[in-house]
C-alpha positions, 0 to 999 in steps of 0.5 A: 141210472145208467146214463148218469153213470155214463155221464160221471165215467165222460167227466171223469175222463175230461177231468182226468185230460184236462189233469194229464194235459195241464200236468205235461204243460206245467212240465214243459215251462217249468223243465223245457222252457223254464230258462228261456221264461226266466230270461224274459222275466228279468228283461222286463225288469231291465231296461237298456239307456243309450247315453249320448256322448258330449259333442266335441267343441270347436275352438279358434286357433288361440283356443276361444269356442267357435263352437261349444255345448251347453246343459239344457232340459230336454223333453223327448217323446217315444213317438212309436211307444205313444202311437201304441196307446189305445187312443193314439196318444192323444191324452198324453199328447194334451197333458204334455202340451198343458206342462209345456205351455204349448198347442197340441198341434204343434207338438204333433207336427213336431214328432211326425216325419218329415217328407216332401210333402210335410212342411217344417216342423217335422222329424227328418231323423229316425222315427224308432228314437226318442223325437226332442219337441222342446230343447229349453223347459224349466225345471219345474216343467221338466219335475212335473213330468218325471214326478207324474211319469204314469200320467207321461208314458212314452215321454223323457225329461232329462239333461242333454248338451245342446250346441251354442254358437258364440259368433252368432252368425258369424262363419255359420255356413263354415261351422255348419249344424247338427240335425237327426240322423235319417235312416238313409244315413245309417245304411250309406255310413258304415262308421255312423252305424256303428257309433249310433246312439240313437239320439245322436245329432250329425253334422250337416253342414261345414266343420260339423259335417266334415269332421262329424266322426271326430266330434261325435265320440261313442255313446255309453249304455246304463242298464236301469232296474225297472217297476212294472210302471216303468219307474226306475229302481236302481242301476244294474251296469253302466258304461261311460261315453266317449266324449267327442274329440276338439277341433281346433282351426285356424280361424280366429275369432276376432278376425272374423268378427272383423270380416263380417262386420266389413261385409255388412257395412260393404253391402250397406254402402252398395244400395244393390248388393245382394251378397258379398263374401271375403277370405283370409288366408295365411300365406305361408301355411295355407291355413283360413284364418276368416271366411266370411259370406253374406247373407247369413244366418244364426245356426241356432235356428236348428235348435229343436226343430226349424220352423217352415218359414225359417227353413225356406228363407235359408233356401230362398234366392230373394233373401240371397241363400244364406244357407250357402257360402258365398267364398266356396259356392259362389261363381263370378267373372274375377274382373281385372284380378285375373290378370295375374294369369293372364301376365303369367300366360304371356310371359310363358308364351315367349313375351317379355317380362320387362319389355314395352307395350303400346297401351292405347285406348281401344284395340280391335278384335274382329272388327269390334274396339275393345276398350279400356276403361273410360277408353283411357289410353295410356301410351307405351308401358311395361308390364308393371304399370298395366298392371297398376294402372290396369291396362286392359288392351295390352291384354286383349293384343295378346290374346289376339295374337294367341288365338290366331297362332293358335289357327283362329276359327280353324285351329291347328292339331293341339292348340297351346291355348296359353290363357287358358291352360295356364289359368287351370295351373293357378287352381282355377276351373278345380276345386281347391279341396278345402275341408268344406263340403259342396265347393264348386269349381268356377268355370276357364272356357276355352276351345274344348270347353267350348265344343262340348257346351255346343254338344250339350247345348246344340239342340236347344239352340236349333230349335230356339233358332226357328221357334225364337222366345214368344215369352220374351217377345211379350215383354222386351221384343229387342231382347228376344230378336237378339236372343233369337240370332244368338241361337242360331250361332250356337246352331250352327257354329257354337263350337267356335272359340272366337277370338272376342271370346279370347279377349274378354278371357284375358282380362277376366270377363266373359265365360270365366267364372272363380270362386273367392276361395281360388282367388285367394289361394292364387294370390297366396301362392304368387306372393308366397313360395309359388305353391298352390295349397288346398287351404285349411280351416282345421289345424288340428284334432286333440282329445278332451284331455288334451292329448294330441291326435292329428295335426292338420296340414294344408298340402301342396297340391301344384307349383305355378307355372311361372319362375320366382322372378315373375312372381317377384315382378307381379308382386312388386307391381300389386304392391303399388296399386294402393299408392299409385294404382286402381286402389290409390282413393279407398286407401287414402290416408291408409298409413302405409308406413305402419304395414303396407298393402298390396293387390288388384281392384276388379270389376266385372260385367254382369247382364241386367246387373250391376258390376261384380266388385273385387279386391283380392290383396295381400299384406305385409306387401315386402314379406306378406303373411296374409292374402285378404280377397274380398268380393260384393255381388252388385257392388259396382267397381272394385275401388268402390265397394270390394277395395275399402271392405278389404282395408277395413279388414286390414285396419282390424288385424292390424289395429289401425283404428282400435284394438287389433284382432292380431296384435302380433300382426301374424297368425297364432302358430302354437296350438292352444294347451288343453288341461285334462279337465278339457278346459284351455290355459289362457 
């Protein structure tokens, strides 16, 4: 009996813990604690949506979209929601694919991250935002999911602007695409954090890169009432996004439409071209008016997730590297158009700009015949007709000459170098600062640039010099011997400027290497107001509705280093050429009463290659508005292949042969007037 009593009275002190305990407890949630559990109550009722903002669209210079948006059905997947499921998503992720129409293997591939390793499709953007697997369902797909949303955790179905290119492929390099943003990205780019929506796109590339912060607006926040299953019940506060700003360029469509047409068929007619570019410039403004480079390729194909196959083509040397613009990354000898510097070189070294030199066949330089094309001497000529006929040894002399007052191999102090310190003055060797990311420099050799390359360079070439190149040997034994004695000259006097070195520099070959683009800013400046500018594609920056943010102006980066009448005298030469020049047969028949044209053919060498074709021009030739250059990698002479492009491009602003793209034969100069509804006045 008294251990039952003993037993009651431990019970009853358990009960009466166990009451004192629960009672403390119900006070410290309902008292202590309870705002803090009531806050995380209504949380759970809530949810906070990002909405994306509407990219901006980028027109030409009348107004037409370069690039523009459309409304399409996009399904996403929260990739870390679906991981969480108890069996990895894998039943959501076989349901999703059976409404989708596709494998289960390729949805995966495309919500994993990418990496080195990871071949395309993969995620390269964020892996705590939604991951879009399909960018175009149907709406019965998309119903399917909302309508069955607990058979579809962690998956969205709704509306979003998708990017549309009108020119297809046309001046895709320039436009450039969109692609996730990549953690790396929100930590380097202050600007880009603070707009994030967490679905938004960036620009990669071109107009879309550069003016990615103007495009891609603010996002807003909807706050959705929600059930316990996640279903939405009603709307609690919502904020607008900011619709992304308009570019509108210079360029203009129907010219590009132009130029890139003129470059296929260049190609076409070259049977060993592997790529050509071209350039529009206004003269006057600086603006690009086209750019055009081939291979390309249609931007679209980012659209959802590029495919492996897709992505090496664009990065593969054999299919050209679409990817790349050949305008602002390609690197070639400029050929006999560089002899607009070169002419200006002499004229500021003391020769005279109407005085009469021998143009004979050949010239030696350094015991070697430097010759003229087809070793055609022309007798005593002026400057003029060198360069019409494009006289090669008048230059080659002159660069001799240069080279010895200059101390030869033994140079004196400070060397004046004319070829080459007035070249850099024309833009060349520097980037031109076009709104373009990843423009090259080309490349204007000289004495210092010689002796730092020996420096980067001399060990490799010692040891070449004794070990020569067996993997060559193999294949071409005349080709290795000659690389061997190569370098052993590099060895041991690779820092010499050698006055061959000078000759071909004069007239465009050897070590120099120019883009189209800086080809074509020179060319401007010289026929223009003998400014250079750093050419623009983008002309300005409105708001959706119309309201005027930034005019965009291509700046005056440097004056030529020559006097209106020299650049009067090269100007009035190139204007022949067409007629009586290196051009005279592919503008045949050209009617040069209705506009007349004027510019410099090129040709230059390439080892183991065919020749770098060019045309760099310009038109009205009295009182030119447009610089057109044109070049074709392996596409033989200038006259041949670069030439007739060019005068295709002419006859299609022009409208010699059918409707003409600039039917007032000038640039448009007025911005295109934007309603407040974000659509334009035509």
């Amino acid at each position: 009996m008294i251990r039952v009593r003993a037993r009651l009275v431990v019970l009853q002190f358990l009960v009466l813990t166990l009451l004192v305990v629960l009672a403390v407890r119900l006070w410290q949630v309902q008292v202590v604690r309870g705002g803090q559990f009531v806050a995380a109550a209504t949380e759970t009722r809530t949810r906070d949506v990002i909405v994306p903002a509407v990219r901006g669209q980028i027109l030409d210079a009348t107004g037409r979209p370069l690039v523009r948006n459309r409304t399409s059905l996009v399904v996403s997947v929260d990739r870390s929601e679906v991981e969480r499921m108890r069996d990895g998503g894998r039943a959501v992720m076989k349901r999703l694919a059976a409404v989708l129409d596709r494998p289960v293997k390729e949805l995966r591939e495309r919500i994993r991250p990418c990496g080195p390793h990871v071949s395309r499709p993969c995620w390269p953007g964020s892996l705590y935002s939604p991951i879009p697997i399909d960018d175009n369902v149907s709406p019965r797909e998309a119903l399917q999911i909302l309508e069955r949303q607990e058979d579809f955790p962690g998956v969205i179905a709704e509306v979003q602007p998708v990017r549309e290119y009108p020119l297809g492929s046309g001046a895709s390099q320039t436009l450039g695409y969109l692609q996730p943003v990549t953690e790396q990205e929100l930590k380097k780019r202050s600007t880009l954090k603070a707009n994030f929506s967490g679905v938004d796109l960036v620009g990669r590339d071109g107009l879309e890169y550069v003016y990615d912060d103007a495009l891609r607006g603010s996002p807003g926040l909807r706050r959705v009432q929600v059930d316990r299953m996640g279903k939405v019940l009603g709307i609690e506060r919502q904020t607008s996004p900011t619709p992304g700003d308009i570019l509108i360029t210079n360029m203009d469509a129907d010219v590009q439409k132009v130029v890139d047409q003129a470059l296929v068929n260049a190609m076409k007619n070259a049977p060993r071209a592997d790529g050509a570019a071209a350039v529009v410039l206004d003269v006057k403004t600086g603006g690009v008016i086209a750019i055009g480079s081939m291979p390309t390729y249609d931007p679209a194909v980012w659209a959802g997730g590029i495919s492996e196959k897709d992505y090496q083509r664009l990065l593969s040397e054999k299919a050209g590297l679409p990817l790349v613009s050949r305008a602002t990354h390609g690197q070639y000898a400029p050929g006999s158009t560089f002899k607009v510097s070169s002419l200006s070189a002499m004229i500021r070294d003391g020769y005279p700009l109407h005085g009469k030199y021998d143009c004979p066949g050949a010239y030696d330089i350094g015991g070697r015949a430097f010759h003229n094309f087809h070793g055609i001497g022309m007798g005593v000529i002026d400057l003029h007709t060198a360069l019409v006929k494009s006289c090669d040894t008048i230059f080659y002399k002159a660069a001799s000459e240069m080279w010895t007052r200059d101390g030869g191999n033994k140079p004196v102090p400070h060397p004046k170098e004319p070829m080459t310190n007035t070249a850099k003055l024309f833009g060349f060797g520097r980037k031109t600062g076009i709104d373009l990311p990843g423009e090259v420099s080309g490349r204007i050799p000289g004495r210092r640039w010689k002796r730092q390359q020996w420096a980067a360079t001399k060990d490799a070439s010692c040891t070449r010099a004794k070990t020569g190149y067996p993997e060559v040997e193999k294949k071409d034994p005349g080709r290795a011997k000659y690389l061997k004695t190569l370098a052993h000259e590099n060895c041991v006097e690779g820092f010499e400027w050698h006055v061959s070195e000078a000759a071909n520099l004069s007239i465009g070959q050897g070590d120099v290497l120019v883009t189209p683009l800086q080809l074509a800013a020179a060319y401007a400046a010289i026929v223009g107001d003998g400014k250079l500018r750093s050419p623009r594609i983008a002309k300005a920056i409105v708001r959706p509705d119309g309201t005027h943010v930034q005019e965009i102006k291509a700046p005056v980066t440097a004056r030529l280093p020559i006097t209106k009448e020299t650049r009067d005298y090269i100007r009035a030469a190139l204007s022949e050429v067409t007629s009586d020049g290196t051009a005279a047969g592919a503008f045949s028949g050209f009617p040069m009463n209705v506009v007349k044209i004027g510019g410099k053919t090129g040709t230059a060498e390439v080892y183991g290659k065919e020749d770098t074709s060019w045309f760099a021009s310009f038109a009205p030739a009295a009182d030119p508005r447009f610089v057109v250059v044109v070049t074709i990698s392996q596409g033989g002479q200038g006259a041949m292949a670069a030439a007739p492009a060019a005068r295709e491009i002419y006859e299609g602003i022009y409208g010699i042969k059918g409707k003409a793209a600039l039917p007032d034969g000038k640039p448009v100069e007025k911005l295109p007037s934007i309603r407040k509804d974000g659509t334009v006045v035509r």
